[in-house]
Structures are given as structure tokens and as C-alpha cells.
TORPATI-72816 format. One record per residue (C-alpha): x, y, z. Coordinates in steps of 0.2 Angstrom, whole numbers, plus 5000, padded with zeros to 4 digits. Example, Ala and Ser with C-alpha at 12.3 -4.5 7.8 and 13.67 -1.06 7.14 Angstrom:
<nodes>
506249785039506849955036
</nodes>
This chain:
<nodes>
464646275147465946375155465946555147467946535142467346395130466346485121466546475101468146365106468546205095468046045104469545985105470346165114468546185129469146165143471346205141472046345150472646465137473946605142473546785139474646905128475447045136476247165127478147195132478447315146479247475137481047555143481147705153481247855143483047925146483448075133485548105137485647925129484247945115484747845098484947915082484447775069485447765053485047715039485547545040484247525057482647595048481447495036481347625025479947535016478947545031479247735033478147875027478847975012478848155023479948035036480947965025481348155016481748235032482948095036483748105019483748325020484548285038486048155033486248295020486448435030487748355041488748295027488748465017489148545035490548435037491148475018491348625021492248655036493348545030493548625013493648795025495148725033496148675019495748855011496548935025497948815024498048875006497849065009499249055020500448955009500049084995500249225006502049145010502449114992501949314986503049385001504449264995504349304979504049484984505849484993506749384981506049524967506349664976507749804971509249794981509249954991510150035007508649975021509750125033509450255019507650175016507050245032506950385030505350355022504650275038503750335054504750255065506350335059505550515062504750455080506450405086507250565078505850665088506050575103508150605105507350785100506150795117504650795106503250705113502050615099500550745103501650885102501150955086499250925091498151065084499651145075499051165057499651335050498951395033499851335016501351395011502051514998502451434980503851474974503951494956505151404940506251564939506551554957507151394956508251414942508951564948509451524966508851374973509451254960511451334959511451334978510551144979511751104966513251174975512751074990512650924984514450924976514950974993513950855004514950745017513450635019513350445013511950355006510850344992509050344992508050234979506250304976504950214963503450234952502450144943501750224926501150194909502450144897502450324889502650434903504050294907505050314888504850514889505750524908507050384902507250504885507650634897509050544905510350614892509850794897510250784915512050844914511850954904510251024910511351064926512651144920511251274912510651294927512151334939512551484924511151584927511351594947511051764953510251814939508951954945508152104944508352264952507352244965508352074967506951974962507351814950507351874931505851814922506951804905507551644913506051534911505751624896507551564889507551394896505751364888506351424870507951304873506951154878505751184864506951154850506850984840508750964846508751024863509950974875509451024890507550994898506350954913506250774920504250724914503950644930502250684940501050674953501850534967503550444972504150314986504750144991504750004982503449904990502050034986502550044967502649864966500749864972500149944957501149884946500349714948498549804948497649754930497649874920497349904900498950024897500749954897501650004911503449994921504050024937505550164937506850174948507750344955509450334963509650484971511550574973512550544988511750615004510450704994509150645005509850735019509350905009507650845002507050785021507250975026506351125029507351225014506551084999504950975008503351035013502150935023500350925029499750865046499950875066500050705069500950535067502650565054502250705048501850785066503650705072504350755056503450955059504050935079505950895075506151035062505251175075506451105089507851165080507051325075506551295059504751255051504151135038503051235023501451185026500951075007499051105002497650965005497350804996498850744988500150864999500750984984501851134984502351214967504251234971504351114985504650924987502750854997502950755010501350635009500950515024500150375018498450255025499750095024501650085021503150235023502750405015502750444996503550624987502150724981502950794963501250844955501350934940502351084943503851094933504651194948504351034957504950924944506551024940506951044960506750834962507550804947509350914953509150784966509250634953510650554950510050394939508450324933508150144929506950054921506449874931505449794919506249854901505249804885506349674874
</nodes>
């Protein structure tokens, strides 16, 4: 018996039968390699860890494509509020004199050094020492008659608008004050010239002014603002900051030309050999005049008007807490307004 019929059937000894081959498998060709989805896989067939990481991989790709997605449309919407708060920014903003407003600006001192032939390093490694204070009976003595006198007199146009944002008291006790201005003035240009012997201010002024503003009627007083003033935009900034305490944003309308006077050797003091101030320090010395050097930090000088450059935006007025300071800003003061008024 042949040896293919072997264990056969009877009825099959004998047949040819064809031999199983298994089909020939495809070239490997990796650029056009298949992903299966879930819809091509027998996912009964499949080994649980399989199955998992096909599951943690459809995952992935669907979270990744949330997310950008979700990325986009947060930018989208970043921009859109950034657009709605500068709208609403300018539609809320106080209407003021943008020609007068730069004053408050570095560009407006860089053009002004520039037309003066100062270069922006030409003030580079010039940083003299502080200035000298000057004292509350100096400035009611002589600067504040003469600054007063000035002012009436002034030929200049324009009215600078400066801001602060502060706690509601500080706020009611400088708007208090606004019914003493006038009358504080007209104390003030009486006791011009008013000196010693030796032609020094007379220290009975102080003494008198102090025993006048410390009646429960007084009349006359000093304007309790302090530490920093400047534009809008930067008061407006921290007026939005959260904060525990009530607080406002003031407004100072300054007199006619006055900023022409505080912007001068003769009231301001500044810190600094570079940027503003530098143009600021360079245009006064071309003319033969120098800027009194304020102190460090927040660009104080009792008796004097600082000139602070700031990180971001134009420059804000260093007051401080000197009541030299405070009654030589407020001579410059024409009206104070409250933006945000309780009801």
C-alpha cells in the first residue's frame, strides 16, 4: 500500500489531495503602515493590556486635540476681553488736554532734549548728591507769594489733570479742604518777606499758621494729600486692584499754565542719569540750570515737587508727607474732583 494511503478511508486511497499552503504575506513597507481603529479590531480576540493601551492611546489623542482647541478659543477670548477693557478704558476715561498730558511722558522730554542738542547718554554717570530741603516757613515766606504771583501772571495755556487713587478718608479730608484753598492763599501772599535779621524766613510763621489751622473753625489749611500723583491711566490701575477699604480716584485740575512752573528747576527735583529724567536733568543744564537731585526710593524732597520715573506708564509727582511739599503742590491746584462720588 502506497505510503500516502496510509490511515486514509477506503473510499479516499488512492485520490490526489492538494496541499495547504499558507498565503504569501506582503512586503513590509513602514511610510504606509495602518493604524487599526476600533472598528477593524476583534476586540474580544485582543489581550486586555492591548486593548488598554489602545484605549490610553485614542485617549491621549482626543484629550490633545481638546485642548488645543480649547487653547485657541482662550486666546480668541483673551484678546476679545483685552479689546473690551481698553474700550471701556477710553470710554471711562476723564476728558483731559492729551497736548498738556505729555508733559508726563518720555517722549515729550526726549524731543525737547533733542531740539536742545542733548544726546540720550548725555547725562550718563551724572548723579550728584541729594538736594537741600527747604523747610515750611520758607515756602510760606517766599516761595509761595512769588509762585502765587507767577501764576496770576502767567501767559501760558493749558491745564494739567493729575490723579490718585486713595481710601475714601484720605479722599473726604482733601475734598474737605477745598473750601480752604482761597482763603489759604490769601494768607499766604500776607506774610511775603517776612524775615529775620539775618534775612532768614521768620519761624513765627509756621508757628502762626499752625495755631490758625488748629482751630475747630479754621479757615485756612494744608491740602492732606501724600505720598504719589500722575495720569489717569496709572490711578485707574489701582483703583481696580481689590482691596478691603473704600476708595475713589481724585482728580487735580491744575491752574492755567502752572505746569510750565512745576516742570522746572525752581519747584521739581528728580533722580536719575538716564531715560526722562536724564532728558529731563540734560535739558535744564543746557540752559544753565540744574534739577535738585530728590532722594532714593520714592524720589522725595521736603519743599520740592519729585519727579519719579516710573517701570510702566509716564512719570508720577512724588508729594510724600511733607507739609512743605503738600502746601507747594497745592498753590499749584486749582480744582479737585471726586470721579467716583458716594451717593
Amino acid at each position: 500500500m502506497p505510503a500516502q494511503d496510509i490511515g486514509r478511508k477506503p473510499e479516499l486511497r488512492g485520490r490526489q489531495v492538494p496541499v495547504q499552503r499558507p498565503a504569501p504575506r506582503s512586503p513590509h513597507v513602514p511610510h504606509a503602515a495602518h493604524v487599526p481603529s476600533s472598528g477593524d479590531l476583534d476586540h474580544e480576540a485582543m489581550a486586555p493590556q492591548q486593548l488598554l493601551t489602545l484605549q490610553r492611546s485614542a485617549g491621549n489623542a482626543a484629550s490633545t486635540l481638546v485642548l488645543q482647541r480649547a487653547k485657541k478659543l482662550t486666546q480668541k477670548q483673551k484678546r476679545e476681553h483685552e479689546a473690551a477693557e481698553k474700550a471701556e478704558r477710553e470710554a471711562a476715561a476723564p476728558q483731559r488736554d492729551q497736548e498738556t498730558q505729555a508733559v508726563l511722558g518720555a517722549s515729550h522730554w526726549r524731543e525737547k532734549a533733542q531740539k536742545a542738542g542733548v544726546g540720550p547718554t548725555a547725562m550718563k554717570g551724572d548723579n550728584p548728591p541729594t538736594g537741600t530741603e527747604r523747610s515750611l516757613d520758607e515756602i510760606l515766606v517766599k516761595i509761595g507769594p512769588e509762585l502765587l504771583e507767577e501764576l496770576a501772571k502767567t501767559e501760558e495755556t493749558g491745564r494739567l489733570k493729575l490723579y490718585r487713587t486713595m481710601d475714601r478718608d484720605e479722599a473726604d479730608a482733601i475734598l474737605a479742604w477745598r473750601g480752604k484753598r482761597e482763603a489759604t492763599e490769601k494768607w499766604v501772599e500776607q506774610q511775603r518777606d517776612r524775615k529775620k535779621s539775618d534775612g532768614s524766613p521768620d519761624p513765627d510763621v509756621s508757628k502762626e499758621y499752625h495755631a490758625e489751622t488748629g482751630k475747630d473753625d479754621a479757615t485756612i489749611g494744608t491740602m492732606p494729600v501724600k505720598n504719589h500723583v500722575g495720569d489717569w491711566e496709572q490711578a485707574d490701575i489701582y483703583y481696580k486692584k481689590k482691596s478691603l477699604k473704600p476708595k475713589t480716584t481724585l482728580e487735580f485740575t491744575l491752574k492755567e499754565g502752572a505746569h510750565t512752573r512745576l516742570f522746572s528747576p525752581a519747584h521739581a527735583a528728580a533722580r536719575g542719569d538716564s531715560g526722562a529724567v536724564g532728558d529731563m536733568r540734560g535739558y535744564f543744564k543746557k540752559q544753565g540750570k540744574e534739577l535738585p537731585t530728590s532722594a532714593g526710593g520714592e524720589g522725595g524732597l521736603a519743599g520740592y515737587i519729585g519727579v519719579k520715573q516710573e517701570k510702566k506708564g509716564p512719570f508720577s509727582l512724588s508729594v510724600g508727607k511733607s507739609e512743605a511739599t503738600q502746601m507747594l503742590f497745592q498753590f499749584f491746584v486749582e480744582e479737585v474732583r471726586d470721579l467716583y462720588p458716594q451717593v
